[in-house]
Structures are given as C-alpha cells and as structure tokens.
C-alpha positions in Angstrom: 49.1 36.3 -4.6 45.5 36.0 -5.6 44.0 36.7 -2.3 46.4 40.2 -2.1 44.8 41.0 -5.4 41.2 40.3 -4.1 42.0 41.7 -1.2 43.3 45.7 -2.3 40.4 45.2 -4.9 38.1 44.8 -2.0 40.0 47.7 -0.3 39.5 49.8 -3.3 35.4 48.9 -3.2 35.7 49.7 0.3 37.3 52.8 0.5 35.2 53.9 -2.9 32.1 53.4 -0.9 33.4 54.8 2.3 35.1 57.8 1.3 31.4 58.7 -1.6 28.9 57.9 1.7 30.9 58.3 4.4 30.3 54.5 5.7 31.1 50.7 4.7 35.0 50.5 5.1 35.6 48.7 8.0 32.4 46.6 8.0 33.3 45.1 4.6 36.5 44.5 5.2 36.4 43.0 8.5 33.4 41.4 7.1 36.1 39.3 4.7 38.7 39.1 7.0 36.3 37.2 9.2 35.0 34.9 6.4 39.3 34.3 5.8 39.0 32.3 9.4 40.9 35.2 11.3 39.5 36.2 15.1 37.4 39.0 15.2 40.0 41.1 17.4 42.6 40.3 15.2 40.7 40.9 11.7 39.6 44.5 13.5 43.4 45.3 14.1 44.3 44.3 10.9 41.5 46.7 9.4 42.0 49.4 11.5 46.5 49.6 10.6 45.3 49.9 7.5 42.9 52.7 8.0 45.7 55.0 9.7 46.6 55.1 5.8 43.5 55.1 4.3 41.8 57.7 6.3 44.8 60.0 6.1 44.6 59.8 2.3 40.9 60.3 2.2 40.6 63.0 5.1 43.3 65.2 3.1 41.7 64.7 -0.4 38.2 65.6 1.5 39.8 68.7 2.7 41.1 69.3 -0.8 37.6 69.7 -2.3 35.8 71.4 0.9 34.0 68.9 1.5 35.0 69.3 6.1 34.1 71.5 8.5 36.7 71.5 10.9 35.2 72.6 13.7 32.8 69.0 13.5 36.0 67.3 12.9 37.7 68.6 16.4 35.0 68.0 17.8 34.6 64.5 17.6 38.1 63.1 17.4 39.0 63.0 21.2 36.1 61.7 22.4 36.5 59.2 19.2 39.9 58.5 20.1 39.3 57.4 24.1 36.1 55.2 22.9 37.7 53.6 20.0 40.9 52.8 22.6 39.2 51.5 25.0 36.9 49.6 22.7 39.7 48.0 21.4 42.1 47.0 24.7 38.5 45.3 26.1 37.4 43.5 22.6 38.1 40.1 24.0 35.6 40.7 27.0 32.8 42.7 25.7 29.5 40.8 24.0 29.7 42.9 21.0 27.4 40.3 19.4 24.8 40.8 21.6 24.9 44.6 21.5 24.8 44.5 17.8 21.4 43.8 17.0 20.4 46.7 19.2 22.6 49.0 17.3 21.2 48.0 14.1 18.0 48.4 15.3 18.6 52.1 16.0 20.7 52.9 12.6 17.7 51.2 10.4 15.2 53.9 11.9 17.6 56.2 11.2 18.4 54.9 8.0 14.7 54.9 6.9 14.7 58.6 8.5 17.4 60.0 6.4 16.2 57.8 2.9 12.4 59.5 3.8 13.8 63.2 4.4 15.9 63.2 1.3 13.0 61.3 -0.7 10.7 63.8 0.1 11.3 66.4 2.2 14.5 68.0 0.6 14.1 71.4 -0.3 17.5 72.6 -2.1 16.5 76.4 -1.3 16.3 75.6 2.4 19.0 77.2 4.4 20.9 74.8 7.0 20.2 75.7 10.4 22.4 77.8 12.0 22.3 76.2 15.3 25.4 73.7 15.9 25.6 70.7 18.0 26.1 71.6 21.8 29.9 69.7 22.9 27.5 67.2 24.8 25.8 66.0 22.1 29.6 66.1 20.0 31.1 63.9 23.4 28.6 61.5 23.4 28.4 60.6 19.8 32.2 60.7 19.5 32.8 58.1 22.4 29.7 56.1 21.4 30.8 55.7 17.9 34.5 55.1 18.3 34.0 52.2 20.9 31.6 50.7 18.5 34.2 51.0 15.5 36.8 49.2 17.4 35.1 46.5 19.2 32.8 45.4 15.6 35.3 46.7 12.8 33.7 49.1 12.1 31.2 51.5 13.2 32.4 55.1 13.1 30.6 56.0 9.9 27.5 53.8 10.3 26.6 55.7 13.3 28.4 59.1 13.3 27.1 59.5 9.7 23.2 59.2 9.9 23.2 61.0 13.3 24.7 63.8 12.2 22.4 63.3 8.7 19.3 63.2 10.6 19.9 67.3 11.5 19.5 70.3 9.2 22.6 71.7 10.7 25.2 70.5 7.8 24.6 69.4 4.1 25.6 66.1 3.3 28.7 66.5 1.6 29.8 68.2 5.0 29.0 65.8 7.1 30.9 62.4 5.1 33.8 64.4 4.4 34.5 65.2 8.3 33.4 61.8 9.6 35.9 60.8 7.1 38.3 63.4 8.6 37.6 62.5 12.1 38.1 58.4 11.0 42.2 59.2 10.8 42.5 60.3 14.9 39.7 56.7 15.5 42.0 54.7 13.3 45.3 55.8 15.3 43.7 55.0 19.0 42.1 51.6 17.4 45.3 50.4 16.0 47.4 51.7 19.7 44.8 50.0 21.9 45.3 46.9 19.7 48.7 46.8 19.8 49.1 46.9 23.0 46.6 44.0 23.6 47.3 41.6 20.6 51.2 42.9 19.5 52.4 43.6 16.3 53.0 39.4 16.0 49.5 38.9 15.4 49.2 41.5 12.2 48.2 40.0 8.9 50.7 42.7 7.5 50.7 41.9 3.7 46.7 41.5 4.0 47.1 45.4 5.3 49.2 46.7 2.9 46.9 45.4 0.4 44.0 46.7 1.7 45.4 50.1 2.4 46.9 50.0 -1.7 43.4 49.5 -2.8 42.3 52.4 -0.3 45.0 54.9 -1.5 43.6 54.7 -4.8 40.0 55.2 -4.4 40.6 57.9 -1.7 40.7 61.0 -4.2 38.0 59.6 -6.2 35.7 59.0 -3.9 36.3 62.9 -2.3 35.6 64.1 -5.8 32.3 62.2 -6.3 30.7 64.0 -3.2 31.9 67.0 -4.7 29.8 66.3 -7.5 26.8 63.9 -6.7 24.0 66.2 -6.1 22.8 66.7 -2.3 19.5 64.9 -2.4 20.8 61.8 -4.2 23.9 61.5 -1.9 21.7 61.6 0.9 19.2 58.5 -0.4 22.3 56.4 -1.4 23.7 56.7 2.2 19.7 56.0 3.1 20.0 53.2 1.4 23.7 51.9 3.0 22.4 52.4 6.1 19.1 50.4 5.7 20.8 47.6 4.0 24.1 47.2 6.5 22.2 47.2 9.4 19.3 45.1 8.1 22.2 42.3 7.3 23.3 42.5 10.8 19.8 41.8 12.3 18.9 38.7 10.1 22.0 37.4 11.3 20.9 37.6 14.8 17.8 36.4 13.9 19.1 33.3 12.7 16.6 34.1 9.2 17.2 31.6 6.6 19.0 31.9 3.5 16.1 32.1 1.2 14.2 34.5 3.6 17.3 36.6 3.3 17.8 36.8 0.0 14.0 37.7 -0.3 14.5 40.2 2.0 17.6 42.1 0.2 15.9 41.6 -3.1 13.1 43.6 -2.0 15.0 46.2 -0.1 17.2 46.1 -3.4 14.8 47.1 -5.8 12.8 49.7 -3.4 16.5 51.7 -3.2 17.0 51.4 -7.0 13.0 52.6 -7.5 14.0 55.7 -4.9 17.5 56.3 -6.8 15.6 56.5 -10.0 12.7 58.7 -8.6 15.7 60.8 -7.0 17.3 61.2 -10.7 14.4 62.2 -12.2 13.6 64.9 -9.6 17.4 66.2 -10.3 17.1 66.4 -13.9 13.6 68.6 -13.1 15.0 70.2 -11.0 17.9 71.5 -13.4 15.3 71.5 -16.5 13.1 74.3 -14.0 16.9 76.3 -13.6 17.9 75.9 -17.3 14.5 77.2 -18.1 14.3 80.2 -15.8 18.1 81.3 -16.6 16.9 81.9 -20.2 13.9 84.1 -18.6 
C-alpha cells in the first residue's frame, strides 16, 4: 500500500512537471519503475497505459485554457503514432542505451540554446514568426520523437519540446500545451505496440492506476500554471529541465562517479536557480516599466 502511495505521488510530481514544461513524465517514472527491478520494456508499457489517461486529462485541460494550436497538434500525431509503435514492438532488439548518450548530447545544446534565448534574447514585444514548420520538418520530428518515447520511456517532450522551442514560430505556452496534446495519440500506439509484444499479463496494473490517479490530479493544475507563468520564465525553467535530464543521462554513460555527479548537479543547480532569479527580477521590471507607463 505504501509503494501505491509513493507511486500516484510520484505520478502527481510527474504529471505536475510535465503538463507546467511540457517534459519529465515518462522519464521519471520509468526512471522509478526501473529502480523497482522491473525490465525496461515492461516498466515503459506500464508508463505508457497510464499515459492514455494522463495525457487525455492534460491534453483536454490544455485545450481548456488555449494553451494548443491544433494544427501543430495534427501535425505531429501520425507520424508520432507509427514511430512510437514501432519503437515499442522492436524495444527488446534495439541498443537504446547506446543511442542515448547521443540524444542527450543533442537535447543539452538545445537545452543551453533555449535557457540562453530566453535569458537574454527574449523580447516580449517581438511578434512570432509567421512562417510555420513545412510537413517535412513536422514528419520527421514526429517519427523521431515517438520512437524515442517508446523505446526509453519517454522522450516525446524532451525532444519535441526544445525543437519546437528553439523557433520563433510559437510562444511557449503554445508549444507544451500541444506536445502535451499530441502525447495522447503517442501514448495509444506505445501502449498497442506493447501489447501486442509483452500482453496484458505482463502489466503492473495497480502500479498504473496509481500513477495515472496521481496524473489526473495534477493535469488541470499544471495547464493553468502555463496559463499564468510568464513567457520568458517558462521558457528558462524548461531550459533548465532540459539541461539537467539529459546531463543525467550522459554521466551515466560516462560511468562519472558519484561524487563527480553530485558536483556536477550542484553546480548546474545553482546556475538555474541564479537564472530563475535573474528571470524574476527582469519580470517584475518589466511590469514596474507597464505599471508606470499606464499611469502616463
């Protein structure tokens, strides 16, 4: 009974963080799963059934507060769907591990892209670009991401996210709230390709309902805090998410020390919480300048 508790409460966290930066819900939990002594393909199934609930609550709540653009959303769910099935029916075969490190690589640069852009180069009276993504670019980042998602647990918003950040072509709340969206459709193949590999034998089910109970209820909240959180802070906390998930993943392949790790997230730690405080100050200007000039 006390891992079910622990267990929603982690899929609370999870879905909290997921659902604010549009990231974190399947690497956490299939982070814990694993740590439980449950296979990797099985602790991704497991994650992913309880996503198809999850997602649905958090892409509907997302919708609620306009935080989707629909068209993005379309866009990306069928070629989503085919990676993140085929991802999952080949997860036995396919040296996920040793592509990892890789990927990591490539979402920390982006990571430290997105964290610099909204650090310094926001501008809240620029204009997004009116140029959208060509279906190419939409294919290739849909199939990319969804096979990712299925074969490590998780994937879809590490990568879609801070791709789709890295462009001037949607605002941030936009772009979590219809990777979010999208996650429902990734969630459904995932969970098929699974089944029809592992059965429904091999399902952990009351580990599932109590991650997707912990999900359910931090689905709304988390819609209504990117509602809220100004654009320039939400886009150096997901900075930050990035930087610190991926850096995890590639000290793990490096085989770094416990002590050199720790090191290394204190440092990254306190460098996020400098830029989140330098980010709330510049908010608070920023309103002070608007609250002053509305009385002009």
């Amino acid at each position: 009974m006390k891992k079910l508790i622990v267990l929603a409460f982690i899929g609370l966290v999870a879905q909290l963080v997921d659902g604010a930066l549009g990231m974190a819900y399947g690497v956490t939990s299939t982070s814990l799963l694993l740590l439980f002594g449950i296979a990797p393909a099985v602790a991704s199934a497991s994650v992913h059934l309880a996503e198809v609930v999850t997602t649905a609550a958090s892409g509907i709540s997302h919708i609620r507060f306009g935080n989707v653009d629909k068209q993005v959303v379309r866009r990306l769910i069928i070629p989503g769907s085919v990676g993140a099935f085929l991802g999952a029916c080949f997860l036995s075969s396919i040296p996920g591990d040793v592509i990892k490190p890789f990927i990591s690589g490539f979402l920390l640069l982006l990571g430290v892209y997105v964290l610099y852009r909204f650090l310094f180069k926001f501008n809240p009276a620029e204009k997004m670009v009116n140029k959208k993504w060509s279906k190419k670019q939409y294919l290739s980042l849909g199939f990319f991401a969804g096979f990712l998602d299925a074969t490590g647990g998780g994937g879809w918003g590490p990568i879609a996210t801070p791709v789709l950040l890295t462009s001037k072509k949607m605002e941030p709340r936009k772009v979590i709230g219809s990777v979010d969206t999208s996650e429902f459709a990734i969630a459904v193949a995932s969970t098929l390709g699974f089944l029809l590999t592992l059965g429904w034998s091999q399902i952990h089910w009351q580990w599932v309902i109590a991650l997707m109970i912990g999900g359910l209820i931090a689905a709304p909240i988390a819609a209504w805090l990117v509602k809220i959180i100004p654009t320039n802070l939400l886009g150096t906390l997901v900075g930050g998410v990035i930087i610190i998930t991926n850096i995890r993943t590639l000290l793990i392949a490096l085989d770094a020390t416990f002590s050199i790790s720790i090191f290394v997230y204190s440092i990254l730690i306190i460098l996020w919480a400098l830029a989140v405080t330098y980010t709330i100050m510049q908010v608070k200007k920023s309103r002070k300048r608007n609250g002053f000039s509305s009385h002009n």
